[in-house]
LUMMAR-271740 format. One record per residue: x, y, z of N, C-alpha, C in turn; residue in three letters. Coordinates in steps of 0.05 Angstrom, whole numbers. Atoms other than C-alpha are relative to their C-alpha. Example, Ala and Ser with C-alpha at 12.3 -4.5 7.8 and 13.67 -1.06 7.14 Angstrom:
residues 2
n.x / n.y / n.z / ca.x / ca.y / ca.z / c.x / c.y / c.z / residuo
18 / -24 / 0 / 246 / -90 / 156 / 18 / 24 / 0 / ALA
-16 / -24 / -1 / 273 / -21 / 143 / -15 / 22 / 14 / SER
This chain:
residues 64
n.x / n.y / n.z / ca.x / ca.y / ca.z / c.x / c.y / c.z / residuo
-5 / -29 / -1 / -231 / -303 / -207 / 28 / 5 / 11 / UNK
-21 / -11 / -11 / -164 / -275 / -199 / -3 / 26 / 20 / UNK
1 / -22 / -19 / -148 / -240 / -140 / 32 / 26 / -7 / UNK
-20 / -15 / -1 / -100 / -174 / -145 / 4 / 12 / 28 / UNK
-7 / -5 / -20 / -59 / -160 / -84 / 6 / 35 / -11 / UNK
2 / -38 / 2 / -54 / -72 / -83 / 34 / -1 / 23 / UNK
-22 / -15 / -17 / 7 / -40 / -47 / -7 / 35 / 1 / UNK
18 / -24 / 4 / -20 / 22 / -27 / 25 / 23 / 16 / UNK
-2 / -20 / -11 / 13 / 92 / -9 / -13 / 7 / 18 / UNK
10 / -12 / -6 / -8 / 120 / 47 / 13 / 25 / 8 / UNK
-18 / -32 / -17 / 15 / 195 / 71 / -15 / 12 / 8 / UNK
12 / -14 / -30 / -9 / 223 / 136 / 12 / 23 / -1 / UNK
1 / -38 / 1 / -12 / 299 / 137 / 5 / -2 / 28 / UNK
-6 / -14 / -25 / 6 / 334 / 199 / -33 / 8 / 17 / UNK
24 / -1 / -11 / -71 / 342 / 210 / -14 / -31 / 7 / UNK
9 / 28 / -8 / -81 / 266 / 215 / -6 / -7 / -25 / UNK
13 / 12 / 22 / -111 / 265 / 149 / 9 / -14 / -23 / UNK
-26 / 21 / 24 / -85 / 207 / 100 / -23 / 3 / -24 / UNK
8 / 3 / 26 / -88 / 206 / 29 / 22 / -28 / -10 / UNK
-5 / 34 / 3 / -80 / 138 / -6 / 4 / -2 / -35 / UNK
-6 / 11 / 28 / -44 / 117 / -70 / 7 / -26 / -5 / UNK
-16 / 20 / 7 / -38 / 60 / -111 / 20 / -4 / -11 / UNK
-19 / 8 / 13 / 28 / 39 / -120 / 17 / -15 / -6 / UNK
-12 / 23 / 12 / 37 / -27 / -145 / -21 / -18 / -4 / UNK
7 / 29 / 3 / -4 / -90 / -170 / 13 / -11 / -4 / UNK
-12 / 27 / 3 / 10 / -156 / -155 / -20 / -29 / -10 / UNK
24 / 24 / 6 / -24 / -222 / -178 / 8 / -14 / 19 / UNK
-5 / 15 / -20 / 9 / -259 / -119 / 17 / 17 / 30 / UNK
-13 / -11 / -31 / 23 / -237 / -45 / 33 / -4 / 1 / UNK
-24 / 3 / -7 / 86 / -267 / -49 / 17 / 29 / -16 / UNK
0 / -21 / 23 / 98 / -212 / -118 / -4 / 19 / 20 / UNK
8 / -26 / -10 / 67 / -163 / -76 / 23 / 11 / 30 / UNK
-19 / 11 / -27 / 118 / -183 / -11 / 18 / 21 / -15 / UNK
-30 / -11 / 7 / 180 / -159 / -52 / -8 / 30 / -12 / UNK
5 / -24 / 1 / 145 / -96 / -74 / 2 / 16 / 27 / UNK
-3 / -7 / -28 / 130 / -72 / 0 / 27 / -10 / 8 / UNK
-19 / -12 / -6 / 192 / -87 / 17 / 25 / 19 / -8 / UNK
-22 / -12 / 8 / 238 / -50 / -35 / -18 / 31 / 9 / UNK
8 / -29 / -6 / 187 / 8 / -24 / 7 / 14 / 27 / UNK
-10 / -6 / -31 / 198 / 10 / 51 / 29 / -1 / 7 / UNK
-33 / -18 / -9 / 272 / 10 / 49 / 6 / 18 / -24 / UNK
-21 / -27 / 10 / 287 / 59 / 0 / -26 / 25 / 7 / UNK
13 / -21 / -16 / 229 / 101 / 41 / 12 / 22 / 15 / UNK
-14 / -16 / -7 / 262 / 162 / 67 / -23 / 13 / 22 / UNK
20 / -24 / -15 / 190 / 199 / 93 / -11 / -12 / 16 / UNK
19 / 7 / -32 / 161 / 190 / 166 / -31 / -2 / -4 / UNK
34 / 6 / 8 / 93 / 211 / 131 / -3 / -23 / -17 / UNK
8 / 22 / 24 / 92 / 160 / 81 / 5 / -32 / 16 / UNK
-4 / 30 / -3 / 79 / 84 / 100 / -8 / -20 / -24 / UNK
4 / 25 / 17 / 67 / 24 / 49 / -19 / -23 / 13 / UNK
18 / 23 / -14 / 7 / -31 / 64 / -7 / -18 / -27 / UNK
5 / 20 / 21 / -8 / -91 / 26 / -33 / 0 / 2 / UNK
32 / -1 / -5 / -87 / -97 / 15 / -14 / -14 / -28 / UNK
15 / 18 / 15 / -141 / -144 / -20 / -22 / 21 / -3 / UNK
27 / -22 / -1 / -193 / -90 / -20 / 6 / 33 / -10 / UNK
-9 / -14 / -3 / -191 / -23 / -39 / -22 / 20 / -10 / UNK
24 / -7 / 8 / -257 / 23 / -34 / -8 / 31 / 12 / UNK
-2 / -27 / -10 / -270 / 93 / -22 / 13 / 14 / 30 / UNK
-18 / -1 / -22 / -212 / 100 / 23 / 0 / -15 / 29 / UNK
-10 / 20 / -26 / -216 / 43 / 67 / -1 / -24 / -12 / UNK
-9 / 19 / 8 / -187 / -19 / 53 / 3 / -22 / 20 / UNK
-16 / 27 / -17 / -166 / -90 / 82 / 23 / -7 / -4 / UNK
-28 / 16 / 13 / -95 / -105 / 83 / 2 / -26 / 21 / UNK
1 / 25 / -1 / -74 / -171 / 89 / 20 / -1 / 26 / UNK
C-alpha cells in the first residue's frame, strides 16, 4: 500500500478556531519536504501555518 504524505493548510482565526486545507500531495516525505518548504517561505500570513501529515480525518490529523 502506498502511503501519501498531505501538506496541510492550516489558518487560525482570531477566535482560536482553525480551518484546515489540503494543499499538496506527496508520494514521498522527502517530495513532500520541498513542498512545505517553498510554501513556508513565500508565506506572508501570521494566521496561516503549513504541516506535513500521514493522516488526515475529520480535522485532526498526525503530522510527521
Amino acid at each position: 500500500m502506498e502511503n501519501t504524505i498531505l501538506v496541510v493548510k492550516v489558518h487560525t482565526y482570531s477566535d482560536g478556531e482553525k480551518i484546515f486545507f489540503i494543499e499538496k500531495s506527496a508520494p514521498t516525505v522527502e517530495k513532500a519536504v520541498e513542498y512545505l518548504v517553498a510554501l513556508n517561505t513565500l508565506n506572508t500570513d501570521k494566521d496561516i501555518t503549513f504541516v506535513m501529515c500521514k493522516e488526515f480525518r475529520d480535522s485532526r490529523y498526525t503530522t510527521i
